[in-house]
BAFI-3210 file (N, C-alpha, C; in Angstrom, 3 decimals, decimal comma, padded with zeros to 6 digits):
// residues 60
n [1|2|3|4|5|6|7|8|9|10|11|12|13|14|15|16|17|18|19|20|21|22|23|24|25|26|27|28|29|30|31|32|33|34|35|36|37|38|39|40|41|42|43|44|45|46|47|48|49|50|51|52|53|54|55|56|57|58|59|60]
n.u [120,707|119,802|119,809|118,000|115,453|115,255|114,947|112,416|110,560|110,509|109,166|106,905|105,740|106,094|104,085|101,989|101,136|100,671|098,311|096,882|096,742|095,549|093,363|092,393|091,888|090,417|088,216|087,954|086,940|084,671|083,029|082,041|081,854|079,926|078,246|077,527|076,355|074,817|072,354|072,101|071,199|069,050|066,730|066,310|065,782|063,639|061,954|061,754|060,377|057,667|056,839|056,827|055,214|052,756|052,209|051,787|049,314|047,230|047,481|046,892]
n.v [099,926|102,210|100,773|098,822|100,039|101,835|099,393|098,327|100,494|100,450|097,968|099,172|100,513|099,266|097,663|098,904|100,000|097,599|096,984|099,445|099,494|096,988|097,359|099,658|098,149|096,666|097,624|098,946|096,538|095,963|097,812|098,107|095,248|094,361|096,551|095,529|092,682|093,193|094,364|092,124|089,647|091,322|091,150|088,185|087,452|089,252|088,041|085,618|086,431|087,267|084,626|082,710|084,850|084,011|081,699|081,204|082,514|080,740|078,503|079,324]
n.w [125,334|123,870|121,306|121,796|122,126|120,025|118,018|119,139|118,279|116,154|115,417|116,460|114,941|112,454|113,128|113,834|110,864|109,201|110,761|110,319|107,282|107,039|108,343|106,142|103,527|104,254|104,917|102,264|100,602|102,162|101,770|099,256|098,250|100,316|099,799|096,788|098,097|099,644|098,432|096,587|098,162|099,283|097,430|096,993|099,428|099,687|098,338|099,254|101,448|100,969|099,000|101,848|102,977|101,199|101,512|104,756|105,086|103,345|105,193|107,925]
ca.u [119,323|119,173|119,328|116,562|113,973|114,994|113,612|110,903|109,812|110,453|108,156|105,633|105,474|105,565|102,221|100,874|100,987|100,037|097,209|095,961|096,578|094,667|091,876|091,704|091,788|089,028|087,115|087,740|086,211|083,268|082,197|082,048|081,363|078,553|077,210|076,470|076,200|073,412|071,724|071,952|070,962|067,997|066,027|066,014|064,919|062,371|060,852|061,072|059,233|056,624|056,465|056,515|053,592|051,621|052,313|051,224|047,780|046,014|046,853|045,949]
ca.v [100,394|102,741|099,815|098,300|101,640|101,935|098,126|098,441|101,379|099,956|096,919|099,295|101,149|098,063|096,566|099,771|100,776|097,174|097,134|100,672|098,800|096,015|098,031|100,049|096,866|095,333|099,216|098,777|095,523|095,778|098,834|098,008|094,035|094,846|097,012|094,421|091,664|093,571|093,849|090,185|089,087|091,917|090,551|086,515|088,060|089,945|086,927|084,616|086,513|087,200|083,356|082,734|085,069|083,346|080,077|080,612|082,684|079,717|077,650|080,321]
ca.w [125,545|122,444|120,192|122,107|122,201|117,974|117,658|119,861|118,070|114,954|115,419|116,651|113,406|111,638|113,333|113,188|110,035|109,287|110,881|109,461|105,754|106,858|107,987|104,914|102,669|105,067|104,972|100,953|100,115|102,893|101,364|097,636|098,303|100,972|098,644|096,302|098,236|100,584|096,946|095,577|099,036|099,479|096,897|097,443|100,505|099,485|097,349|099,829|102,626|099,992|099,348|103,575|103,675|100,537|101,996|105,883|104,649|103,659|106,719|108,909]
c.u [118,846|118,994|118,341|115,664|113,763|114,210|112,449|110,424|109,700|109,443|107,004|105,063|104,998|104,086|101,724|100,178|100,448|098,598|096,298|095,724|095,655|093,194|091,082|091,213|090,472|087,993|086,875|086,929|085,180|082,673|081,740|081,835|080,352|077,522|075,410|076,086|074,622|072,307|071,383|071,213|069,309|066,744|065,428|064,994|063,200|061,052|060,311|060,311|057,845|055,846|055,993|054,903|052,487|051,205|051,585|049,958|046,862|046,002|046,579|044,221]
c.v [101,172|101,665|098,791|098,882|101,318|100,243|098,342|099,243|101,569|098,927|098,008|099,959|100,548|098,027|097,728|099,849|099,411|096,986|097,835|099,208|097,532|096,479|098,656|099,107|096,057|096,377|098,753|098,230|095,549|096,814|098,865|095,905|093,886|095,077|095,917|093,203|091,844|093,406|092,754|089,925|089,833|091,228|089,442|087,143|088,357|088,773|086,055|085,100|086,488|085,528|083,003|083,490|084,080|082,278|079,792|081,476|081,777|078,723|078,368|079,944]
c.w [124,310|121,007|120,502|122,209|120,678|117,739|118,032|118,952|116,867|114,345|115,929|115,588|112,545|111,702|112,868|111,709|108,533|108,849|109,944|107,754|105,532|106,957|106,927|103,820|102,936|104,375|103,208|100,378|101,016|102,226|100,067|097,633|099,288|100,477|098,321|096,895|098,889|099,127|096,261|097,281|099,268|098,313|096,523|098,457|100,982|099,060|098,733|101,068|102,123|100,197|100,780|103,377|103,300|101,553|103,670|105,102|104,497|104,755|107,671|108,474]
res [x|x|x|x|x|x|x|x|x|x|x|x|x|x|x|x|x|x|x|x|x|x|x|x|x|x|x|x|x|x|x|x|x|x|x|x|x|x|x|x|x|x|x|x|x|x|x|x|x|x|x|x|x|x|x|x|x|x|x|x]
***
């Protein structure tokens, strides 16, 4: 039984600690590739609602 608790509680360390590393890695790159991506993406954006408006105005 004690060498089945020490695994168990060995694998739960593992995932954990894991996990955490995956989250930070995820937290890392969403926060600094977000960024810019919200940026490159905000400004197509911007154009093309612009365009959209020009474009329905005269068929209105």
């Amino acid at each position: 039984m004690g060498k089945l608790a020490l695994g168990l509680t060995l694998i739960v360390i593992v995932i954990t600690v894991f996990f955490i590393a995956l989250m930070t890695i995820l937290g890392i790159v969403e926060e600094k590739d977000l960024k810019q991506l919200k940026k490159v993406i905000a400004q197509p954006n911007q154009r093309r609602t612009r365009n959209v408006d020009k474009n329905k105005l005269p068929f209105q």
